[in-house]
C-alpha positions as CSV (number, residue, x, y, z in Angstrom):
1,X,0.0,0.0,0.0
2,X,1.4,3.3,-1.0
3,X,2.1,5.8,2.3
4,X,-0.1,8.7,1.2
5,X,2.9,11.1,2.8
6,X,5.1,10.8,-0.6
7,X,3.3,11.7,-4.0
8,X,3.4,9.3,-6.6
9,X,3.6,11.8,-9.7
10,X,6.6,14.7,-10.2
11,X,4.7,18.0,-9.1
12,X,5.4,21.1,-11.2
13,X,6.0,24.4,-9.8
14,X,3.0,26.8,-9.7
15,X,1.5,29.2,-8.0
16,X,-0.4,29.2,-4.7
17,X,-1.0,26.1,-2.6
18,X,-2.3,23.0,-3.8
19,X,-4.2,19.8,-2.4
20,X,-1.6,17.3,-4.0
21,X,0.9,17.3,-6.4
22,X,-0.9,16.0,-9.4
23,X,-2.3,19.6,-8.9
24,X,1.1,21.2,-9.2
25,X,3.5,22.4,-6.2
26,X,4.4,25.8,-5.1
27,X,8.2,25.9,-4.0
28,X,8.3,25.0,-0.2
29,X,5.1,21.8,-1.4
30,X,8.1,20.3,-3.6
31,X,10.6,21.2,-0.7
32,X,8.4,19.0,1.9
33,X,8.2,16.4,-0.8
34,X,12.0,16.2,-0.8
35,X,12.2,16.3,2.9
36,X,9.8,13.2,3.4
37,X,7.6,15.2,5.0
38,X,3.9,15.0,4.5
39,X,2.5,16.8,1.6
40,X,2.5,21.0,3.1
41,X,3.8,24.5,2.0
42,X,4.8,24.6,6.0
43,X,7.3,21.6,6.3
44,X,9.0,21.8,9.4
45,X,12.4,21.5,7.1
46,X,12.8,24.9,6.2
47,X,13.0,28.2,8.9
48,X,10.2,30.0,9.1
49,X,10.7,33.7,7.9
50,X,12.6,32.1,4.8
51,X,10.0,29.5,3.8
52,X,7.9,32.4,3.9
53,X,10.0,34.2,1.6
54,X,10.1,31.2,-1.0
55,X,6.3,31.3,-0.8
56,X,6.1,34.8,-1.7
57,X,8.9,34.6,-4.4
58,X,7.4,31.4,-5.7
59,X,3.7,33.4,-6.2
60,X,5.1,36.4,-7.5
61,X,7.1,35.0,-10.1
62,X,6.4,34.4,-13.9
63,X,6.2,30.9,-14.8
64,X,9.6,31.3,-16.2
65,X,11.2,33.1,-13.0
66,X,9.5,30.4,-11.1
67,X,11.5,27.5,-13.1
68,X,14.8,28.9,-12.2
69,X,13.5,28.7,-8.8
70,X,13.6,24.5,-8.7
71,X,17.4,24.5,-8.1
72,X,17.1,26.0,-4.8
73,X,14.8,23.9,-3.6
74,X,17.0,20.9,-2.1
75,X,19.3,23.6,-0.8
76,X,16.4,24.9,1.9
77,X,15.8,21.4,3.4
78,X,17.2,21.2,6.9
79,X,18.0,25.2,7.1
80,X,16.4,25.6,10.6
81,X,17.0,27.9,13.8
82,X,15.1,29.3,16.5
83,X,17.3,32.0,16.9
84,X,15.3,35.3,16.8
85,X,18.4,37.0,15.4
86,X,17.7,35.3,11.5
87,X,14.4,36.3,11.1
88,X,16.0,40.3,11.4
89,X,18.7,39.2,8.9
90,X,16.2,37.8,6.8
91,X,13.8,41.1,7.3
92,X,16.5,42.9,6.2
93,X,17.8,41.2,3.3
94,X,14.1,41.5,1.7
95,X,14.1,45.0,2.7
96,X,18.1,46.2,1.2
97,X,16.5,44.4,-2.2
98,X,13.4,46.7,-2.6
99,X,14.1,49.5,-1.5
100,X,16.0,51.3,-4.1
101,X,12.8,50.4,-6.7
102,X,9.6,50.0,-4.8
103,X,6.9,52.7,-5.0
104,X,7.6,56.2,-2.8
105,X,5.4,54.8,0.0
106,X,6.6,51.4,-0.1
107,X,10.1,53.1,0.7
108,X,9.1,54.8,3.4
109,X,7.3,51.9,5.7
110,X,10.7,49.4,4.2
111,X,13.2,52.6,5.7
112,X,11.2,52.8,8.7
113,X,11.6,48.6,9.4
114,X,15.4,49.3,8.5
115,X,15.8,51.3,11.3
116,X,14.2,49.4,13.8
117,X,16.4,46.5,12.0
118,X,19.3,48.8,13.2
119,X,18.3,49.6,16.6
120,X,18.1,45.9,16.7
121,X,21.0,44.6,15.8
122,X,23.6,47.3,17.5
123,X,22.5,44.9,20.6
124,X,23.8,42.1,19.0
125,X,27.8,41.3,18.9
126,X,29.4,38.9,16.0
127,X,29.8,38.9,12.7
128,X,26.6,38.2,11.6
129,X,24.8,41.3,12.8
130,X,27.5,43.8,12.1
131,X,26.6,42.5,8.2
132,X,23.3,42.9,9.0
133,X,23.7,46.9,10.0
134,X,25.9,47.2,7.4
135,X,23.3,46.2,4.9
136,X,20.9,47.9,6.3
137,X,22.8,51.4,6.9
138,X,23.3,50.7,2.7
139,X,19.8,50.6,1.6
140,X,19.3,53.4,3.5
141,X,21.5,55.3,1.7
142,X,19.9,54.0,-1.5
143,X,17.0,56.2,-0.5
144,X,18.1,59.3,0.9
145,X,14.7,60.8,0.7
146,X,12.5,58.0,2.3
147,X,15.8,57.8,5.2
148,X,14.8,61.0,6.2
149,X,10.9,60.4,6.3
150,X,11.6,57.7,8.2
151,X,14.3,59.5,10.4
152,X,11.0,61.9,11.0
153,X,8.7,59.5,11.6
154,X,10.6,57.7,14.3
155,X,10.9,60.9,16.4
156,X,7.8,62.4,16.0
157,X,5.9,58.8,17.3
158,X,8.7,57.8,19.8
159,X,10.5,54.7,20.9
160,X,8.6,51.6,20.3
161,X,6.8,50.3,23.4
162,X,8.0,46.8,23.1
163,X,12.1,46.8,22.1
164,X,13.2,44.4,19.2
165,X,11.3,43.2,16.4
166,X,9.2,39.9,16.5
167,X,9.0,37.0,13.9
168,X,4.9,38.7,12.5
169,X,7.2,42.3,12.2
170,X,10.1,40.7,9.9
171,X,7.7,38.2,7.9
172,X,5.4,41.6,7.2
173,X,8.7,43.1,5.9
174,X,9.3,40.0,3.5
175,X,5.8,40.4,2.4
176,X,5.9,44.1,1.7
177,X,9.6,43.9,0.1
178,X,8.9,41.3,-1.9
179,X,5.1,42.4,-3.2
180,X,6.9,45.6,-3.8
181,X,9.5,44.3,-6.1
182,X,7.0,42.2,-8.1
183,X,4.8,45.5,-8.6
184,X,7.9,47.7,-9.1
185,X,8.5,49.8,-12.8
186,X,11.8,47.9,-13.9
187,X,11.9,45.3,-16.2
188,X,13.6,42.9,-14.6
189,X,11.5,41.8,-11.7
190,X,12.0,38.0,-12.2
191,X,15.7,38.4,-11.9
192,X,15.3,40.7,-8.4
193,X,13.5,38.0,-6.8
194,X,15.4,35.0,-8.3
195,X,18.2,37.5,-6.9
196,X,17.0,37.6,-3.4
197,X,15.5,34.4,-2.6
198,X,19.0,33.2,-3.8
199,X,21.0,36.0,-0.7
200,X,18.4,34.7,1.5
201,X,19.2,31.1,1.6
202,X,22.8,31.7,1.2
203,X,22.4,33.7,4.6
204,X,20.5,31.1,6.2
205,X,22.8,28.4,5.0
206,X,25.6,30.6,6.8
207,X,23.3,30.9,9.8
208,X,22.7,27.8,10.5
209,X,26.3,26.2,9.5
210,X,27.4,29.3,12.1
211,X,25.2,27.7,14.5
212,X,26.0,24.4,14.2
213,X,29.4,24.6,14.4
214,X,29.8,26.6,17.6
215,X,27.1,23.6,19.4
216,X,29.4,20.9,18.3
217,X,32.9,22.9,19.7
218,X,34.1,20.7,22.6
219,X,34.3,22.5,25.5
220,X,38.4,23.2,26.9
221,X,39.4,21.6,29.9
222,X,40.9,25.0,31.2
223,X,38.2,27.0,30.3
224,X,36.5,28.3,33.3
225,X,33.1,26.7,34.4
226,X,30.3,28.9,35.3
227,X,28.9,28.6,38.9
C-alpha cells in the first residue's frame, strides 16, 4: 500500500498552494516532498521567515522566474534555527533588495523597518549582525529621501513600546519587500527575486552552518566553568 505522505507523480512548480501534487506544487510543497515530510507549504524543514520568503517569491514570479527557482529547492531542506536573530537578517535582506525600486510609499514603511532592524541589531555582537547593519545602513542610503521620512517619523511617534522586532514584524517586511518588487517599474522583476531568494538562503545556510558549528565545539578543559 502506498504511504499517502510521498506523492506518486513529479509535481510542477506553480503558484499558490495545492491539495496534492498532481495539482502542481508551489516551492516550499516540492521542498516538503523532498524532505519526506507530509504533503504541506509549511514543512518543518525549512525556517520559518525564509520558507515564507520562498512562498512569496514562488507566487510572485512568472512561470519562467519560477522554473529557475527548482534549483534552490534541495538547498532549503534542513535550514532551521530558533534563533530570533535570523528572522531580522532575513527582514533585512528583503528589505536592502526593494528598496531602491519599490513605489515612494513602499520606501518609506521598508526605511522605517530598517531602522528598527538597526536599533536591533547594535545589541547584537558577532559577525553576523554587524553584516546585518551594514546592509541595512546601505539601503538606506539608496533612499536618501524615504531615510529622512523615516528619520521623522521615528521621532515624532517615539520609541517603540516593546524593544526588538518579532517574527509577524520581519515576515510583514518580506511580504511588503517582496510584493513591492514584483509591482515595481523595472523590467527585470523576475531576476530581483530569483536574486533575493538566492542571498536569502545563502544567509541562512551561513546561519545555521554558524550555529552548528559553535554547538558541536568541545568545551576546553581549562576553560572556566560557570557557577
Amino acid at each position: 500500500m502506498r504511504n499517502s505522505m510521498y506523492p506518486d507523480v513529479m509535481p510542477i512548480l506553480s503558484a499558490g498552494r495545492h491539495r496534492s501534487p498532481r495539482r502542481g506544487a508551489c516551492f516550499m510543497e516540492f521542498a516538503s516532498y523532498l524532505a519526506g515530510e507530509r504533503w504541506s507549504d509549511h514543512p518543518a524543514c525549512t525556517h520559518g521567515t525564509l520558507a515564507h520568503l520562498a512562498r512569496m517569491v514562488n507566487d510572485l514570479t512568472s512561470d519562467a522566474g519560477r522554473a529557475r527557482l527548482a534549483p534552490l529547492i534541495p538547498t532549503v531542506v534542513g535550514l532551521t534555527s530558533d534563533d530570533p536573530l535570523l528572522d531580522v537578517l532575513l527582514a533585512v535582506r528583503a528589505a536592502h533588495a526593494a528598496l531602491p525600486i519599490v513605489a515612494e510609499e513602499r520606501q518609506r514603511s521598508l526605511a522605517v523597518a530598517g531602522h528598527v532592524a538597526i536599533s536591533v541589531l547594535e545589541v547584537h555582537s558577532g559577525a553576523f549582525a554587524a553584516e546585518g547593519r551594514e546592509l541595512a545602513e546601505a539601503a538606506l542610503r539608496a533612499v536618501p529621501a524615504a531615510d529622512a521620512w523615516a528619520t521623522r517619523f521615528i521621532e515624532e511617534v517615539g520609541p517603540a513600546r516593546r524593544a526588538g522586532m518579532s517574527v509577524r514584524q520581519c515576515r510583514d517586511i518580506v511580504t511588503g519587500a517582496v510584493d513591492g518588487i514584483a509591482r515595481a517599474c523595472v523590467c527585470d522583476a523576475d531576476d530581483r527575486l530569483v536574486s533575493l531568494l538566492m542571498a536569502a538562503v545563502s544567509d541562512t545556510a551561513r546561519f545555521v552552518g554558524a550555529e552548528r558549528a559553535a554547538a558541536d565545539v568541545p568545551v576546553r578543559a581549562d576553560a572556566p566553568v560557570a557557577s
